[in-house]
GURO-960754 format. One record per residue (C-alpha): residue in one letter; z, x negated, y negated. Coordinates in steps of 0.5 Angstrom, whole numbers, plus 2048, in hexadecimal, padded with zeros to 3 digits. Example, Ala and Ser with C-alpha at 12.3 -4.5 7.8 and 13.67 -1.06 7.14 Angstrom:
GURO-960754
+---------+-----+-----+-----+
: residuo :  c3 :  c1 :  c2 :
+---------+-----+-----+-----+
:       A : 810 : 7E7 : 809 :
:       S : 80E : 7E5 : 802 :
+---------+-----+-----+-----+
end
This chain:
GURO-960754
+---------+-----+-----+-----+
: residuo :  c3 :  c1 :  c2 :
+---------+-----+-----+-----+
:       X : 800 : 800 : 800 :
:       X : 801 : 7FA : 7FB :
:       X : 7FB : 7F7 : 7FD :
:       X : 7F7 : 7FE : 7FC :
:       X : 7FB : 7FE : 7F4 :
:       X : 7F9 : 7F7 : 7F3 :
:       X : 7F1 : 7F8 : 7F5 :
:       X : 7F1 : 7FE : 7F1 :
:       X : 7F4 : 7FB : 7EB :
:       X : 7EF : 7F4 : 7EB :
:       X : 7EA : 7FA : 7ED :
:       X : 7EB : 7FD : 7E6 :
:       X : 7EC : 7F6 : 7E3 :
:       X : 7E4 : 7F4 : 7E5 :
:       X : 7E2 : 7FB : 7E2 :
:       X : 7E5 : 7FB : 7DC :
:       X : 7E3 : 7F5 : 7DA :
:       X : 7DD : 7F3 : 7DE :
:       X : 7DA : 7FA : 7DB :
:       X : 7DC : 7F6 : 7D3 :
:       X : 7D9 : 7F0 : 7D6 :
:       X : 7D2 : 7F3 : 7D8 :
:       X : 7D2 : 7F7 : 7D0 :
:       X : 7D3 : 7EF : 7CD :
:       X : 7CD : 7EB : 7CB :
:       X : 7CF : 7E5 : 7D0 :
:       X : 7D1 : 7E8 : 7D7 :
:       X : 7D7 : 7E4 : 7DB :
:       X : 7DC : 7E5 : 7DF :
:       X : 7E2 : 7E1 : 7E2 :
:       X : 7E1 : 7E2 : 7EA :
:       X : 7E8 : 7DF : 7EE :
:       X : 7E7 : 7DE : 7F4 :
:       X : 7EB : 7DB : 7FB :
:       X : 7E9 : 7D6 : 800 :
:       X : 7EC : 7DA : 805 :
:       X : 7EA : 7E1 : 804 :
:       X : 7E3 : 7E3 : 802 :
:       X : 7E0 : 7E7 : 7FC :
:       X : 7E3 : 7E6 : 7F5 :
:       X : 7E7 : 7EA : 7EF :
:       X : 7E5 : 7E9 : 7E8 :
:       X : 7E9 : 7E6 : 7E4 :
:       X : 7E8 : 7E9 : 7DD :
:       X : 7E9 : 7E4 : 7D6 :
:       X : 7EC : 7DE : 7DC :
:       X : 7F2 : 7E0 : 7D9 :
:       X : 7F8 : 7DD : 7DD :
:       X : 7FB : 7E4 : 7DE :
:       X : 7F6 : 7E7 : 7E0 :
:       X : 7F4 : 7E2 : 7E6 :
:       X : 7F9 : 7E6 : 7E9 :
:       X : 7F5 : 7EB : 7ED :
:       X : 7F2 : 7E5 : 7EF :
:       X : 7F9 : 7E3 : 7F3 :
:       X : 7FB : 7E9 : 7F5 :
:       X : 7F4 : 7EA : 7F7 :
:       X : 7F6 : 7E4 : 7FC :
:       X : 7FC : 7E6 : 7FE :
:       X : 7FA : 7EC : 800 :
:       X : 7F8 : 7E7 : 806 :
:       X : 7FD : 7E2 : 805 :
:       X : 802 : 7E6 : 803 :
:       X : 809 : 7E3 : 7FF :
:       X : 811 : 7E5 : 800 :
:       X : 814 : 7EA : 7FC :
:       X : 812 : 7E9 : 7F5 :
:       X : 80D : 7E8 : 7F0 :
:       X : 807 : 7E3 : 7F0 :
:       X : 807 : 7DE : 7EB :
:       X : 800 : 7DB : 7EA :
:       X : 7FC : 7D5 : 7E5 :
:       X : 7F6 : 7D3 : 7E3 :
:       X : 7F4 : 7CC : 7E0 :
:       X : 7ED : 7CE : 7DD :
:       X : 7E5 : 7CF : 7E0 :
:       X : 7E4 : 7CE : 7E8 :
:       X : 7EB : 7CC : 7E8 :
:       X : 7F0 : 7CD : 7EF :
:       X : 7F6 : 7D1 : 7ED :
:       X : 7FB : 7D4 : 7F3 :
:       X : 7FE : 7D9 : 7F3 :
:       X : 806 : 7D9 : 7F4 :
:       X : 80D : 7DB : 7F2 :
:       X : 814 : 7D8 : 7EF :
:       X : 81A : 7DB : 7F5 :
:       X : 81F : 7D8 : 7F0 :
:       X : 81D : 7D0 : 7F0 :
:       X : 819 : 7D0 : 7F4 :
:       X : 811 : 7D2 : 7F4 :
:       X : 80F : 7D4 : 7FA :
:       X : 806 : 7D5 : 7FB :
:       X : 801 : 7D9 : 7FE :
:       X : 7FD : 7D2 : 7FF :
:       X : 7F8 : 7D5 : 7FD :
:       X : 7F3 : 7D3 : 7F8 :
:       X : 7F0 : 7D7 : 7F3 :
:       X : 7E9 : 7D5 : 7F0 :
:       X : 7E8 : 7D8 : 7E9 :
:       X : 7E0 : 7D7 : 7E8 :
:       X : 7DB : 7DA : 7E2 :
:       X : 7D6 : 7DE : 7E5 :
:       X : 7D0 : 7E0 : 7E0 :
:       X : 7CD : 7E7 : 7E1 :
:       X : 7C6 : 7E7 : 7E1 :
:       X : 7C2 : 7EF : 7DF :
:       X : 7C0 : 7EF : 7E7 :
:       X : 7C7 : 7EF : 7E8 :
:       X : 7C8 : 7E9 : 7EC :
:       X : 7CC : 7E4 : 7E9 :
:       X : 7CB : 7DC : 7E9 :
:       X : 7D0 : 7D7 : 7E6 :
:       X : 7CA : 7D4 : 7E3 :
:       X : 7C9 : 7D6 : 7DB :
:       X : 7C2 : 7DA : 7DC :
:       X : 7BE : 7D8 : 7D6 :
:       X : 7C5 : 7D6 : 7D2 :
:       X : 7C6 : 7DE : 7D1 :
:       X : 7CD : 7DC : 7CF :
:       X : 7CC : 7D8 : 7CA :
:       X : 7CE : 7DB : 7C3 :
:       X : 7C7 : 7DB : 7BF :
:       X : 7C6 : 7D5 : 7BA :
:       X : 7C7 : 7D8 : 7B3 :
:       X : 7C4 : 7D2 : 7B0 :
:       X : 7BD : 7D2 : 7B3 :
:       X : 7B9 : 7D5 : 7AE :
:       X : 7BC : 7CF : 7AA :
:       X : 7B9 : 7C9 : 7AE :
:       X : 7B4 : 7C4 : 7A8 :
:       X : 7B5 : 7C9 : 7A3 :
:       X : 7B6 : 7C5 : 79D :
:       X : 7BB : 7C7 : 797 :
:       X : 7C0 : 7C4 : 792 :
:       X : 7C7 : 7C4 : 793 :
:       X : 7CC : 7C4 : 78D :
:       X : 7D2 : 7BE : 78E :
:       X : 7D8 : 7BD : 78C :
:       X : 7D9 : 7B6 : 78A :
:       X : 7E1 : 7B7 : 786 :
:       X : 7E4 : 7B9 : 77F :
:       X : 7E4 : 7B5 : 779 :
:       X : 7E7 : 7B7 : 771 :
:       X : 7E1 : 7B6 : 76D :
:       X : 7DB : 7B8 : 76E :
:       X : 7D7 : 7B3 : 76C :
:       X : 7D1 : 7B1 : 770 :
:       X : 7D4 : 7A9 : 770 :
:       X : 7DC : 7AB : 772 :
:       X : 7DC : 7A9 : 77A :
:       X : 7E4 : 7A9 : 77A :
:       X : 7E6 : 7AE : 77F :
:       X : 7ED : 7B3 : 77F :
:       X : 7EE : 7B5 : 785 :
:       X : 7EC : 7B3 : 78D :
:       X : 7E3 : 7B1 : 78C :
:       X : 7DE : 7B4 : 792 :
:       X : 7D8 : 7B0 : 794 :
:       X : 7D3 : 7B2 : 799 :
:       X : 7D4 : 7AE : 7A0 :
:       X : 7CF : 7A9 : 7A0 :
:       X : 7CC : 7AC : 7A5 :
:       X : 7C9 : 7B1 : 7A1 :
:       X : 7CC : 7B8 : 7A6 :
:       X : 7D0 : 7BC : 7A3 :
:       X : 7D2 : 7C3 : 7A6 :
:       X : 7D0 : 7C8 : 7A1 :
:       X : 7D2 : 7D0 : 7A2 :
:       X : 7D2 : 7CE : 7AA :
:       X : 7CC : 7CB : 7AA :
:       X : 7CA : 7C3 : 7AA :
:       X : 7C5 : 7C0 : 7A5 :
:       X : 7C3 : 7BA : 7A3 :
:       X : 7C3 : 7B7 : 79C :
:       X : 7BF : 7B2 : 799 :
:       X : 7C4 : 7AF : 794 :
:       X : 7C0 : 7AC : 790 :
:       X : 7B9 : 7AA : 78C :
:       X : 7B4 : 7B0 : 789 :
:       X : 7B9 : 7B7 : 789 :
:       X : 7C0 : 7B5 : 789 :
:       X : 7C2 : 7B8 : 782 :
:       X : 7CA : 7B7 : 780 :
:       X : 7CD : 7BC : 77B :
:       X : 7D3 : 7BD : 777 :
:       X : 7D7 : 7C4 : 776 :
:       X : 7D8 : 7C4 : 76E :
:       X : 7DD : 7C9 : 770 :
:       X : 7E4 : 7C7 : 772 :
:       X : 7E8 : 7C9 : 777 :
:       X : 7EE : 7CD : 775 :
:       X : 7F2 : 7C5 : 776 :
:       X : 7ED : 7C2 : 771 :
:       X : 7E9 : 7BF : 777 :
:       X : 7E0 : 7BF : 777 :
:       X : 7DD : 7C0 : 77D :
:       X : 7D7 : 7BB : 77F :
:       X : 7D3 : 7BD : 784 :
:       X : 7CC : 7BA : 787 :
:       X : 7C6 : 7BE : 78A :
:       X : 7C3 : 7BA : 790 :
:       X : 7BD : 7BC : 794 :
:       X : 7BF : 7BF : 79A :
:       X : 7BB : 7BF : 7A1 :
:       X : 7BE : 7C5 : 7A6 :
:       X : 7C0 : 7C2 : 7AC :
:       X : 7C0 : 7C9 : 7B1 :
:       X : 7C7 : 7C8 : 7B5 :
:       X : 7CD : 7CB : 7B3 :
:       X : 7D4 : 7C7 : 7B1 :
:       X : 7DA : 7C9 : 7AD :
:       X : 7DB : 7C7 : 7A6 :
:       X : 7E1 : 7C2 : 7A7 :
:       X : 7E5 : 7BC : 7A2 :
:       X : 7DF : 7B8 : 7A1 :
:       X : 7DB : 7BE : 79F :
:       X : 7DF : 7C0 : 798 :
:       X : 7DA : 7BE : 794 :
:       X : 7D6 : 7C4 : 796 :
:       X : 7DB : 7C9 : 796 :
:       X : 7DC : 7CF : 791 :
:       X : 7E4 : 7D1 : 792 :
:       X : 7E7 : 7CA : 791 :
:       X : 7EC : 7CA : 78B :
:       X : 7EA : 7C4 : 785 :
:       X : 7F0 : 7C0 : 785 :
:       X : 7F6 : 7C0 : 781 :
:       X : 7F7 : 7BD : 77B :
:       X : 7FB : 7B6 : 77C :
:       X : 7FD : 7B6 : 774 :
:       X : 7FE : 7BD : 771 :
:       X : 7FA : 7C1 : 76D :
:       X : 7F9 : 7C2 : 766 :
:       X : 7F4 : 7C5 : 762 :
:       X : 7F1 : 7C2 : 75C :
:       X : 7EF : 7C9 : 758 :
:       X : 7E8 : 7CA : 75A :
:       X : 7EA : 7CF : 761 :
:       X : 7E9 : 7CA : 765 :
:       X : 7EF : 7C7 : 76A :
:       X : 7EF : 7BF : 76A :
:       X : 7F3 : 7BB : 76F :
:       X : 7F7 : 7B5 : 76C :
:       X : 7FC : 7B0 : 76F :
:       X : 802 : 7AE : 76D :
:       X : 808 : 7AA : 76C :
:       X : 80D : 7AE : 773 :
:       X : 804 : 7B0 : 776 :
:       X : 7FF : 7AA : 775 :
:       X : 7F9 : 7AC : 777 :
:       X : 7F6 : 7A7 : 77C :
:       X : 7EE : 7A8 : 77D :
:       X : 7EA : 7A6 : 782 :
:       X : 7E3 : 7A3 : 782 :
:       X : 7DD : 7A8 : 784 :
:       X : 7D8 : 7A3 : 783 :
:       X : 7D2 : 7A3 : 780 :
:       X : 7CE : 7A9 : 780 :
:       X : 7CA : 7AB : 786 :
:       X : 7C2 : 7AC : 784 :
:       X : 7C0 : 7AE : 77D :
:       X : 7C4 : 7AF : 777 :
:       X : 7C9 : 7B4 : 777 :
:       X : 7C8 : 7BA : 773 :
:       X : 7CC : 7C0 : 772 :
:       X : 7CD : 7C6 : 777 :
:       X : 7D2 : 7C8 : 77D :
:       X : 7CE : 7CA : 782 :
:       X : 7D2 : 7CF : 787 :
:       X : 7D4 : 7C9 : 78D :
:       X : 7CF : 7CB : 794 :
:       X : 7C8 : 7CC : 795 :
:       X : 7C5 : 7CF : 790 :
:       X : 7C3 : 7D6 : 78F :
:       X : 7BD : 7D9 : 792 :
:       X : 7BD : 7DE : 78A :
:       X : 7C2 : 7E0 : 787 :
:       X : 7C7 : 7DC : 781 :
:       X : 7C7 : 7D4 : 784 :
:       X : 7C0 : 7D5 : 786 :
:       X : 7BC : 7D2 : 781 :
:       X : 7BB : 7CB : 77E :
:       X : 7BE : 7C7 : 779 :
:       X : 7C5 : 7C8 : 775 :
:       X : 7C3 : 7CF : 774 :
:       X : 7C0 : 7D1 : 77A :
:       X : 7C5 : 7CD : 77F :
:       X : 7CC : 7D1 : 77B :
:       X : 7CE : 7D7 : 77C :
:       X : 7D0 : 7DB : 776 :
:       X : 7D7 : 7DC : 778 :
:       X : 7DC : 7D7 : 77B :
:       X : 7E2 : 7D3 : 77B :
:       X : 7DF : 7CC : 77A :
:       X : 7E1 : 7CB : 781 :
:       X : 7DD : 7CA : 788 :
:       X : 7DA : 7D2 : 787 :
:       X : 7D6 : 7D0 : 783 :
:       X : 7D5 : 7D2 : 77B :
:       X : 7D7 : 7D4 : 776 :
:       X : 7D1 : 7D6 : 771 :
:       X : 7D3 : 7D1 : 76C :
:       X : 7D5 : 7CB : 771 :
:       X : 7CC : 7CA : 770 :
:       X : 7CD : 7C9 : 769 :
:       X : 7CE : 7C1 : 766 :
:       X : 7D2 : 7BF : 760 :
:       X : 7D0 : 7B8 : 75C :
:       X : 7D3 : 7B2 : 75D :
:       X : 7D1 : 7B0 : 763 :
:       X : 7D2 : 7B8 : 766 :
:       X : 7CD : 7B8 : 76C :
:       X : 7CA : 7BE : 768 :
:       X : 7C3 : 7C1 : 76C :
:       X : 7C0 : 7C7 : 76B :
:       X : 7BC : 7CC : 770 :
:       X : 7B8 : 7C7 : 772 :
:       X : 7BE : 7C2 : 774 :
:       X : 7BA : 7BD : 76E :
:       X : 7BE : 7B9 : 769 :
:       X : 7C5 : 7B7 : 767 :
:       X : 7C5 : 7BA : 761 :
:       X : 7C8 : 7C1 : 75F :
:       X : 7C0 : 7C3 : 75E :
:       X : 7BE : 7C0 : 763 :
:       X : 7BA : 7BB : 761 :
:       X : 7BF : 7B5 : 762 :
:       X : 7BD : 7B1 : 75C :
:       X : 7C3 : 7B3 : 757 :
:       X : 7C7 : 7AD : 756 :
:       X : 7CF : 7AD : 755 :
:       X : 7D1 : 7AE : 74E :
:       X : 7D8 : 7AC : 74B :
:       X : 7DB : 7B3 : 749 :
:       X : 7E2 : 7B5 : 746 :
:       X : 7E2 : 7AF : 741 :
:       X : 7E1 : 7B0 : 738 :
:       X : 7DA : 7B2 : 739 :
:       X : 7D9 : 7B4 : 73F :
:       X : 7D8 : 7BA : 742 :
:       X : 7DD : 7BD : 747 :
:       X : 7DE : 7BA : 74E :
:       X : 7DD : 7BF : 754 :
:       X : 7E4 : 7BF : 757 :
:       X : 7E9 : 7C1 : 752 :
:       X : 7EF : 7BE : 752 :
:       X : 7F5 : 7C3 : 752 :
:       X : 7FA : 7C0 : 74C :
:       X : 7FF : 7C6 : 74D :
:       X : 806 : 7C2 : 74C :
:       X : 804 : 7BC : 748 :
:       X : 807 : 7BC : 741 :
:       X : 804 : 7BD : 73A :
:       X : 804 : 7B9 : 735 :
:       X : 802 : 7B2 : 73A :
:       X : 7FE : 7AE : 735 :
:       X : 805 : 7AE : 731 :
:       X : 80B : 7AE : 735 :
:       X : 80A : 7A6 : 737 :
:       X : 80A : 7A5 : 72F :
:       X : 810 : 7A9 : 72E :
:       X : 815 : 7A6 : 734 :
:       X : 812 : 79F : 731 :
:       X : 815 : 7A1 : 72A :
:       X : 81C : 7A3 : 72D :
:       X : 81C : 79D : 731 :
:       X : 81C : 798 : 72B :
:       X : 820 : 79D : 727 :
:       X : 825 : 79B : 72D :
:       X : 824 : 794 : 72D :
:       X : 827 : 793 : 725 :
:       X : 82C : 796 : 726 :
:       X : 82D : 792 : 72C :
:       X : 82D : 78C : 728 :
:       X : 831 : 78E : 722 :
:       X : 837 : 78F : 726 :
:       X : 836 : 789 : 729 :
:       X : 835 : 785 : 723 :
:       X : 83C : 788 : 720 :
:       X : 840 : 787 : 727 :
:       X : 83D : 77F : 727 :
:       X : 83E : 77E : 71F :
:       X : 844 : 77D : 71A :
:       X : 844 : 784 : 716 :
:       X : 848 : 78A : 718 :
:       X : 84E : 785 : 71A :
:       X : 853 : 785 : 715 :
:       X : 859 : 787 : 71A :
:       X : 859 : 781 : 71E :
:       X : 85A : 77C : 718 :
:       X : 861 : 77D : 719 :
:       X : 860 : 77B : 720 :
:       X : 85C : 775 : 71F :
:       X : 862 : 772 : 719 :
:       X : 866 : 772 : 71F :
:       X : 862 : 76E : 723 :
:       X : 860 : 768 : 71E :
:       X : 860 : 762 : 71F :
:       X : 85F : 75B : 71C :
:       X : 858 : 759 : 71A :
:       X : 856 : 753 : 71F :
:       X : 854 : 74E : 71B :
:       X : 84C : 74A : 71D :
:       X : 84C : 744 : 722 :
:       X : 84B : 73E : 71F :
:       X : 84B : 737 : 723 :
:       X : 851 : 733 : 721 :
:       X : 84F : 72B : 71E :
:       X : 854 : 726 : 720 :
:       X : 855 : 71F : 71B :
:       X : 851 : 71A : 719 :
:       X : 854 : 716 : 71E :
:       X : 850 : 71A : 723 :
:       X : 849 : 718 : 720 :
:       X : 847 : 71F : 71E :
:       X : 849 : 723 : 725 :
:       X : 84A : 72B : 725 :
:       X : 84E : 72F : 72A :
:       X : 84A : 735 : 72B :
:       X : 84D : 73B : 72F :
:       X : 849 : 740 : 72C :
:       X : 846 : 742 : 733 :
:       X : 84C : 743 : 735 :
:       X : 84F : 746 : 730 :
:       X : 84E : 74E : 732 :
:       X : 850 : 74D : 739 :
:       X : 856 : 749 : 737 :
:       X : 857 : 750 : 733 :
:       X : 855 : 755 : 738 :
:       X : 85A : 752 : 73D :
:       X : 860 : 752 : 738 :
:       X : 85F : 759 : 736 :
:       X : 860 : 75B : 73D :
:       X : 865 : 757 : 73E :
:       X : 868 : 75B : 738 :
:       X : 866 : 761 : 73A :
:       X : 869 : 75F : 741 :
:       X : 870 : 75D : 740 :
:       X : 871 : 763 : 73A :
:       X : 86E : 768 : 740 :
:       X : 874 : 765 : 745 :
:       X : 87A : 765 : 740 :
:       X : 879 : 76D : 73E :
:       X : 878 : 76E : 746 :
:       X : 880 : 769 : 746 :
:       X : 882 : 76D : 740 :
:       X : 880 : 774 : 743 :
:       X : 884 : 772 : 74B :
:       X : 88B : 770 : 748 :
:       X : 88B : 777 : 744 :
:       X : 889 : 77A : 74A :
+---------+-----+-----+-----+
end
């Protein structure tokens, strides 16, 4: 009777699921067999718990103590063997079971040899193979955008020298370099105050699908620009500016020189470029969407619109530097007596009134301080204002001191002269603290015995 409701559920097991194989595409079934009992049971999805109708179809002839049979699977074509755990110890069948994948051909017979590869998921990038296109690169970041400003923020993405890269699931080979390769440069910031540079490289499709992984970054869309290292301001013109400082210096790293011919401003979105649409054009205008963040999807409208002084500029047709387009206009000095005003407005709000004058007027107080400064000097170091130490000073007079002169002995002594003027001052000077000396210890005798 056991044996009977086993059977009946490995039968509903086959029904069901071989009835859901016969609606897909790639018909397959997972056939379990034993090497001592004829026929087989499909075994569906080769699930571990479902190789169970394969033990307990074996151990309707080999059958177990009491207990449920446990049972394993280690991948296609692989034995397993029914059994159980009786406590610690596992206890087999010895049977062993064979799990093999059968393919079932429209007859109705099966094969475990893939008929004409009717299993094998179609290639979605067939229709691709030798089509050639342009692909839009990601190289990096940078603060400014001037066509010569090849100092990146953030990490720089260079093709593999290989030249494949996976776009969107399909490999393409890219020429990098020579006619055809044309960088841009975004005139629009991203919100951190960074400019994208990108690059138009040519593109060979390759038919073969792939998954976009690290290496391929520069093709994505969906890749956030980096983050300002230093802080973002905004000099007054509505566009944020990255800028280091003293706590977050701003270290860039090199992007080399620029692939193919002189950049020119643009932010194509990132990825093959589109068959119609925004982006599908050529040049600056042609290449930008209308809208966008400045980063990697491309646009928007005004990232295709160069400034002077360097700015890459570019028109429609993607020619010239200049804002008109014809990259002839020379940097001209501005913001001086004369001059006219520069593009980028300084933001003077905070800087005090009055700049040309306030150093003259400190300068003014400086000196007025420093006179007074020496005149209370001149009178602390002179002899005015001192009348009440006179009292004190008769009480320290003394003597005036005679000038040293050498003493001349007799005639007798043919002319000699005693001279000990060189001594003289010392002689004094000694005599003095002598004086002092024995003045000093009588007051300190006198003071003891009245003490």
């Amino acid at each position: 009777m056991v044996a009977l409701r086993r059977w009946f559920i490995a039968l509903l097991s086959f029904c069901f699921f071989g009835a859901a194989w016969a609606q897909s595409a790639c018909q397959v079934e997972y056939r379990g067999t034993h090497g001592q009992k004829s026929g087989y049971v499909v075994v569906p999805g080769r699930s571990v718990e479902n190789l169970s109708a394969v033990c307990s179809w074996g151990n309707s002839v080999y059958p177990l103590a009491a207990g449920a049979p446990a049972y394993s699977l280690v991948g296609e074509g692989a034995t397993s063997v029914c059994g159980r755990w009786n406590g610690s110890t596992w206890e087999q069948s010895g049977i062993g079971v064979t799990v093999q994948k059968w393919y079932l051909k429209p007859d109705g017979t099966a094969t475990q040899t893939d008929p004409g590869n009717i299993c094998q998921a179609p290639n979605s990038c067939t229709s691709k193979t030798g089509v050639v296109g342009v692909l839009s690169w990601t190289e990096g970041y940078t603060r400014t955008p001037d066509e010569g400003d090849r100092s990146a923020v953030g990490p720089i993405m260079s093709p593999p020298a290989s030249g494949e890269v996976c776009d969107s699931g399909c490999a393409v080979s890219l020429q990098t370099s020579g006619p055809g390769v044309q960088p841009y440069v975004s005139q629009s910031p991203t919100a951190n105050g960074l400019y994208r540079r990108s690059v138009d490289y040519p593109s060979l499709g390759l038919g073969r699908e792939c998954t976009m992984g690290t290496a391929d970054a520069g093709a994505k869309k969906d890749i956030p620009p980096p983050d300002c290292p230093g802080s973002v301001g905004d000099l007054g013109n509505g566009k944020p500016v990255c800028v280091g400082t003293a706590a977050k210096p701003i270290t860039p790293t090199p992007l080399g020189s620029a692939p193919g011919a002189t950049p020119i401003a643009g932010n194509p979105p990132a990825g093959a470029k589109p068959p119609s649409g925004e982006g599908s054009g050529t040049g600056s205008a042609g290449r930008t969407p209308s809208t966008g963040n400045g980063g990697p999807a491309g646009g928007p409208a005004g990232a295709a619109t160069g400034g002077k002084g360097g700015g890459a500029g570019g028109t429609a047709s993607g020619s010239g530097a200049g804002s008109s387009g014809t990259g002839d206009e020379p940097h001209k000095p501005c913001g001086g007596p004369g001059e006219p005003t520069c593009n980028v407005k300084v933001d003077e709000k905070g800087v005090p009134s009055g700049v040309g004058t306030t150093y003259e007027t400190a300068n003014a107080k400086m000196d007025e301080t420093k006179g007074k400064n020496d005149e209370q000097l001149a009178k602390a170091s002179g002899t005015a204002d001192k009348g009440f130490l006179e009292p004190v000073r008769s009480m320290l007079w003394s003597p005036p001191i005679a000038a040293c002169e050498p003493t001349e002995l007799p005639p007798a002594f043919n002319g000699l002269k005693i001279d000990a003027c060189g001594v003289v001052d010392g002689g004094r000077a000694l005599m003095g603290f002598l004086w002092a000396a024995g003045g000093l210890f009588l007051c300190l005798g006198m003071v003891k015995r009245s003490i």
